[in-house]
Structure formats: C-alpha cells, structure tokens
PADRENTOR-506658 format. One record per residue (C-alpha): x, y negated, z. Coordinates in steps of 0.1 Angstrom, whole numbers, plus 5000, padded with zeros to 4 digits. Layout:
<recs>
REC     xx     yy     zz
REC      X      Y      Z
...
</recs>
This chain:
<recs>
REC     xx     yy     zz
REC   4951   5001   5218
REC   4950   5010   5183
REC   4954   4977   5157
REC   4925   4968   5137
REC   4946   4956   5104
REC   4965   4974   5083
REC   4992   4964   5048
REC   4986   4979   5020
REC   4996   4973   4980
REC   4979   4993   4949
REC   5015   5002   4932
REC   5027   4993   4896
REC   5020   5029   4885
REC   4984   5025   4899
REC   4980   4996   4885
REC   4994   5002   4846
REC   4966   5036   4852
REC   4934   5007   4856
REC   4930   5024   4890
REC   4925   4991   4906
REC   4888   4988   4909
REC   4884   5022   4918
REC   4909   5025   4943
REC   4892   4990   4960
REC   4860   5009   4956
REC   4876   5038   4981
REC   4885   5013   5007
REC   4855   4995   5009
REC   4837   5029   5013
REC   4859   5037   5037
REC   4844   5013   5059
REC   4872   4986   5053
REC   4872   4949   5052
REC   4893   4930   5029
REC   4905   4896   5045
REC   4936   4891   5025
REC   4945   4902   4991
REC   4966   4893   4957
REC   4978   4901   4927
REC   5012   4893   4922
REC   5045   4911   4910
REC   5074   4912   4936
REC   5111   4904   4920
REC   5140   4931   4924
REC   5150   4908   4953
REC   5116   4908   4973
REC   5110   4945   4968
REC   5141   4950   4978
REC   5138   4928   5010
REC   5103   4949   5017
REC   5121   4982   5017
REC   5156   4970   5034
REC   5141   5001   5063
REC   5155   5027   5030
REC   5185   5006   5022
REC   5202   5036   5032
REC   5182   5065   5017
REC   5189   5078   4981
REC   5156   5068   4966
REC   5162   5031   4977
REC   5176   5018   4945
REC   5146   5040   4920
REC   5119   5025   4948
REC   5129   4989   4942
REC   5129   4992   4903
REC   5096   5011   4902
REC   5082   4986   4927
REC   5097   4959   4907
REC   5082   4973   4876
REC   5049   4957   4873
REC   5024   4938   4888
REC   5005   4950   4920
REC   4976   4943   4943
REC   4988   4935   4981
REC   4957   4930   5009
REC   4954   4933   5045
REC   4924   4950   5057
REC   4900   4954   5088
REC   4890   4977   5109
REC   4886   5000   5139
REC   4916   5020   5142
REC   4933   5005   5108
REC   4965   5023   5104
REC   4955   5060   5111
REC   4922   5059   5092
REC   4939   5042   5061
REC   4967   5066   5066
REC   4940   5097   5063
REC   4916   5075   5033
REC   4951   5074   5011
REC   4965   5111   5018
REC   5000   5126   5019
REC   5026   5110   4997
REC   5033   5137   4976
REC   4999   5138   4960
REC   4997   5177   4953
REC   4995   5178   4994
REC   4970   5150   5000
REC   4938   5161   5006
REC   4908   5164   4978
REC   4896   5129   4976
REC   4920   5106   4988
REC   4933   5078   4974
REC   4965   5096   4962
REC   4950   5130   4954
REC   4932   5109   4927
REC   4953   5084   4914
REC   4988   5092   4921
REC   5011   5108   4894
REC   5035   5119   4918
REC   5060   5112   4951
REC   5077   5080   4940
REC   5045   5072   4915
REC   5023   5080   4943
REC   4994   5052   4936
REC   4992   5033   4972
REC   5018   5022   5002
REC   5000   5021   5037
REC   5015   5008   5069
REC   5026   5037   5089
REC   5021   5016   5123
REC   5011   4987   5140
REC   5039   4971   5146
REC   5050   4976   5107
REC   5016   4969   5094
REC   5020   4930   5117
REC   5053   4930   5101
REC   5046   4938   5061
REC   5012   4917   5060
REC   5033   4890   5074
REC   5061   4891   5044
REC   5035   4893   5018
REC   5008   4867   5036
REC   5008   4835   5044
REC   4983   4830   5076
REC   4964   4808   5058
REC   4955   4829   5030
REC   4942   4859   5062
REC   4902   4851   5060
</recs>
C-alpha cells in the first residue's frame, strides 16, 4: 500500500526566483495537505548529510553548495498515494522534459537549478521528513 506523505523542499534557486507562493499554490491545488513545513537554510554539513545517497556521484560536491546556497522551504505533505502524485505534480528533473504545467516546467532554470526535490519513495520520503522534522512539529 501506497504512503500517504511525501518530503519535499522548494530549493534555494526557487526560492531567490519569489516562486514560493506560487509553487505552494500548485500543491495545494493538487489536492495536498500541508502538515509540516519551514523555512530554514541547511549548512554545507546538513545538505551534505541529506544527500550522503550521491556521495559518490560527480554532482555531489555542486548539489551540496547550491543546496547550501540559500534559504529553502522544507514540508511534509498529505495525501492519497503521496509519492507518485507529487512525483507527476513536480515533473521531470530536467525541466525542458517535464511536462507543461508542473512544478518544474514552470519554475525550474535547469537540472541542478531545477526548482523542487520530491521523495522518490516511501521508504525515502519516512526517511527525509524524518531528518528535516521533528515529530512534534508533523500536525
């Protein structure tokens, strides 16, 4: 059975654009239900912790300065079927693939600038709503 949260932050690049409201607007509409959220800025050391899964990849080091960059706008949200509907509402990463109207069609500037991060499973979404939550701050 599919999970009915899902992770997701509104990135520095999204952000620095005033895309925040907007993109908010998108997930409500999308049927969503915000029970956690916050802006905050992550260190070098806690975006680096988030992505340790790319440690290994090239892009690691430029994902943990851009993510490091600026403030952003973390949130867990609710619904039927979370993961795979947020997945679809946001849109492929590289935003000249994502669909007309999704989140990153819109507002991204590009594959590492790309505007949103969603969970890309269950088990992951559990797992990054923890790090950035506190359970009592999950309403």
């Amino acid at each position: 059975m599919a999970s009915n949260r899902t992770f997701t932050m509104i990135k520095p690049d999204a952000v620095r654009g005033g895309h925040i409201g907007n993109i908010l607007q998108k997930i409500v509409e999308g049927g969503f239900k915000i029970v956690a959220m916050k802006y905050t800025k992550l260190s070098k050391d806690t975006a680096g912790a988030f992505y340790e899964v790319h440690k290994e990849r090239p892009f690691y080091g430029e994902l943990v300065d851009f993510m490091s960059s600026g403030p952003i706008v973390a949130a867990i949200l609710e619904k039927d079927n979370a993961v795979e509907d947020f997945r679809k509402l946001i849109g492929a990463t590289n935003p000249e693939e994502a669909e007309a109207g999704t989140i990153r069609a819109l507002y991204a500037t590009n594959v590492g600038e790309n505007a949103v991060h969603g969970s890309d499973s269950d088990a992951n979404a559990d797992i990054e709503s923890n790090f950035h939550f506190a359970q009592t701050e999950i309403y």
